[in-house]
C-alpha positions in Angstrom: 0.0 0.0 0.0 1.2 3.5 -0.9 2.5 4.2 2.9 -0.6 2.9 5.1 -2.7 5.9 3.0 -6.4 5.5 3.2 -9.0 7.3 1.3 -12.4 7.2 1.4 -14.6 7.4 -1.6 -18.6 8.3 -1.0 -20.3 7.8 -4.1 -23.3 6.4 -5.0 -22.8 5.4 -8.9 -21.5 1.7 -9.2 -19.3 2.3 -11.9 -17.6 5.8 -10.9 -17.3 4.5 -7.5 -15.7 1.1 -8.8 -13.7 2.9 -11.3 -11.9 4.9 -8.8 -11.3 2.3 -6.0 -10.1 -0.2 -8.7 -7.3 2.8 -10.2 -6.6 3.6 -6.5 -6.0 0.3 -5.3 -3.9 -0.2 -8.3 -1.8 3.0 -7.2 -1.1 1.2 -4.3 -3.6 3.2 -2.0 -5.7 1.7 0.6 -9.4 2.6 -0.8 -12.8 2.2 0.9 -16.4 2.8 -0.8 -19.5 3.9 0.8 -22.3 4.1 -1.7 -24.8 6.3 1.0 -23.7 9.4 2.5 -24.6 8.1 5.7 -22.5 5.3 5.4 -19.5 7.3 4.9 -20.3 9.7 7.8 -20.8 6.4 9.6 -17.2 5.4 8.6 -15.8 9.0 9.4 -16.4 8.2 12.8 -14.3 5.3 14.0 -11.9 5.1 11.4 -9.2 7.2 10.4 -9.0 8.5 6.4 -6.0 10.4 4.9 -8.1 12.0 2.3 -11.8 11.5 1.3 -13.3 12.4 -2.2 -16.6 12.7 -2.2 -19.6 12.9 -4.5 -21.9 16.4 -4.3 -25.3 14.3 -5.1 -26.2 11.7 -3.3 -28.9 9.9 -1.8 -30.4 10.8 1.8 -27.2 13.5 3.7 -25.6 15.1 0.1 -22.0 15.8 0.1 -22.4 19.6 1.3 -24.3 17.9 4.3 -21.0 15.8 4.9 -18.7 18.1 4.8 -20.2 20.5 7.2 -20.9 17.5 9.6 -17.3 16.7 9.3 -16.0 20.0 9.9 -18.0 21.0 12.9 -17.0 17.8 14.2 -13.7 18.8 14.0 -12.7 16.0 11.3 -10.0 17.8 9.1 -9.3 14.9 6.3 -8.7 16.9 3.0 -11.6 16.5 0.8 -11.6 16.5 -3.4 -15.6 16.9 -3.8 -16.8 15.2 -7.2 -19.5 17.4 -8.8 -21.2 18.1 -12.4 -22.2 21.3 -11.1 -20.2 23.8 -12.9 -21.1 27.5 -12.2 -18.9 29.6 -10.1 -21.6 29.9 -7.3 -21.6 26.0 -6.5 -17.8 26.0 -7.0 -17.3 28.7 -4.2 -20.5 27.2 -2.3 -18.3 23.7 -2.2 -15.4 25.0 -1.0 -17.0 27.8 1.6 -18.8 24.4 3.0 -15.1 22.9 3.9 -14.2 21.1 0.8 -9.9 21.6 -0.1 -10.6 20.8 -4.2 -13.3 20.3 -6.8 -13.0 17.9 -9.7 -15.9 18.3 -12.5 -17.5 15.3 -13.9 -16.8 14.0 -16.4 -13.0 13.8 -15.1 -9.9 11.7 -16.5 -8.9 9.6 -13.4 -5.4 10.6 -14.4 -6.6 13.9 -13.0 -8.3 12.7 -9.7 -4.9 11.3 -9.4 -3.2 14.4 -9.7 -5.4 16.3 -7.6 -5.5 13.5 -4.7 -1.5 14.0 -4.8 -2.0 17.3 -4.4 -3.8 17.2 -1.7 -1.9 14.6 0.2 1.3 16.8 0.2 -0.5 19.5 0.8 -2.3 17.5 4.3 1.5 16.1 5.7 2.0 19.4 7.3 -1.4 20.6 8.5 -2.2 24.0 7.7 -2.5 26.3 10.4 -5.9 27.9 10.9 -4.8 31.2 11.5 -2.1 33.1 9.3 -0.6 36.3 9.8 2.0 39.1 8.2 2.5 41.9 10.4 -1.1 43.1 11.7 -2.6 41.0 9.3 -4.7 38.0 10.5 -6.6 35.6 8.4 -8.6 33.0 10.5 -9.0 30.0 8.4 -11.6 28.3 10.4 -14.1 31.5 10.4 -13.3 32.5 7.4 -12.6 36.3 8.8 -9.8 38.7 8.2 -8.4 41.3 10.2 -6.1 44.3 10.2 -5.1 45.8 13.9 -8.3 45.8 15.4 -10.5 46.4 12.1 -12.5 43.4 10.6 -11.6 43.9 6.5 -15.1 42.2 5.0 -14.1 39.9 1.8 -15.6 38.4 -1.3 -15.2 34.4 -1.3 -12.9 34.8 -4.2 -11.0 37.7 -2.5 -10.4 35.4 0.9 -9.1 32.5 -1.1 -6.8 34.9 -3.0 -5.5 36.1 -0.2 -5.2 32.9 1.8 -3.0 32.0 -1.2 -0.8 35.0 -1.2 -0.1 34.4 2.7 0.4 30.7 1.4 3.5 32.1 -0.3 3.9 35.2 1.2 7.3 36.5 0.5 7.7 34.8 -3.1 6.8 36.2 -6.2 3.2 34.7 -7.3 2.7 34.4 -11.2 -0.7 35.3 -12.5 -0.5 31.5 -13.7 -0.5 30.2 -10.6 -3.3 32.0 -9.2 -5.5 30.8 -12.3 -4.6 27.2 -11.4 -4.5 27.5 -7.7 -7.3 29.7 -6.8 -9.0 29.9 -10.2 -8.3 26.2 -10.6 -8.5 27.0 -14.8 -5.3 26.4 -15.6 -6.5 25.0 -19.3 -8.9 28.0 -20.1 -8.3 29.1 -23.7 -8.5 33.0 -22.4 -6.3 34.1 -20.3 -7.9 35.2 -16.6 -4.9 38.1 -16.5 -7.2 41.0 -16.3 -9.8 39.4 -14.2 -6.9 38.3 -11.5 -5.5 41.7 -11.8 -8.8 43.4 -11.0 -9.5 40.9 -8.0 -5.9 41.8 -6.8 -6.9 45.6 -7.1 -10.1 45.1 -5.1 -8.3 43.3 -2.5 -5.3 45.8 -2.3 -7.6 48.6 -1.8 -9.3 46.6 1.5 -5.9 45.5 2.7 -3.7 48.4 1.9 -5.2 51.9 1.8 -4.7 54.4 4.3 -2.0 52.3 5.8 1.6 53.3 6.5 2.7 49.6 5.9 1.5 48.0 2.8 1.3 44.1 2.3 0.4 43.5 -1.3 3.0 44.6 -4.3 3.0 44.2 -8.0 6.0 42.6 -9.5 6.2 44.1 -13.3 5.7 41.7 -15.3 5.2 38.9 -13.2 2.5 38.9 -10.8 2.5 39.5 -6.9 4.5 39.5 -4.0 2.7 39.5 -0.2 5.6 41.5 1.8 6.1 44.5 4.3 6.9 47.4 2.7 6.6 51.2 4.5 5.1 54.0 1.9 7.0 56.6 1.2 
């Protein structure tokens, strides 16, 4: 087995759900099914998973309905969620519910690999639920932001933007990146430059104005750097 890792898979159609246990096993990953979503919460409980991807729709408790039971109970598994919903608004409604990626069916399991790896490297270190640069602090958990002792209100788009800066704060972040990491459209025929750099403008103006000490910069050329910097 690839290292003892488990991973849970809650869905409730036979062939996706036999397809992916059959690649994972093959990986070398110690795979479980649950075809209910109560069964899988009933398998949250007493075992341990490394990872769990899970299926939006299913019969009886959905997949939102999971993840919110898993996170209020404290269970912090990373979680791909499996969906063929593919607006925006269910993309950000996913992940605001507690879910770590989203995979749109229909998917290549060469993907779901690629995003499970992802995810597994990403889970070896936990992520702390609370980050911080200077008198910045972004609480993970509650999803709230603050600067000194003034509560900055985000857009779900502009929190996971800025989660992603502190991510890397210090190193230069391509516009790229962002488009893969928080977009998650790295293969989008247009470019998303000009609707990153507008988000990054938005944001900048919340985080930055009025302040002596300003945290987000533009590298020409390049894309952004999260940093200290005193205005002149």
């Amino acid at each position: 087995m690839m290292g003892g890792l488990r991973i849970l898979v809650i869905e409730d159609d036979a062939k996706t759900a036999n397809a992916i246990l059959g690649g994972l096993r093959r990986e070398g990953y110690d795979a479980v099914v649950a075809r209910t979503g109560d069964e899988g919460l009933s398998l949250l409980g007493p075992e341990s998973f490394h990872l769990v991807v899970l299926d939006w729709m299913l019969p009886g408790c959905d997949g939102i309905e999971i993840l919110k039971s898993m996170r209020a109970r404290g269970t912090r598994p990373p979680v791909l969620l499996l969906t063929a919903r593919d607006a925006i608004e269910d993309r950000v409604h996913g992940l605001d519910s507690g879910a770590d990626d989203y995979l749109v069916k229909p998917f290549a399991f060469a993907e779901l690999l690629a995003r499970i790896r992802t995810l597994l490297r990403r889970g070896a270190t936990p992520e702390p639920l609370q980050k911080q640069i200077g008198d910045l602090v972004l609480d993970v958990e509650h999803r709230r932001v603050m600067r000194g002792a003034e509560e900055i209100m985000l857009t779900p788009r502009e929190f996971e933007l800025l989660a992603y800066l502190l991510r890397h704060q210090g190193q230069t972040v391509t516009r790229r990146m962002l488009a893969a990491e928080v977009w998650r459209e790295p293969h989008r025929v247009t470019p998303l430059d000009n609707v990153i750099d507008v988000h990054v403008a938005h944001l900048r103006r919340k985080i930055d104005d009025g302040r002596k000490v300003t945290l987000i910069h533009t590298v020409r050329g390049v894309g952004f750097i999260l940093r200290e910097a005193t205005s002149p």
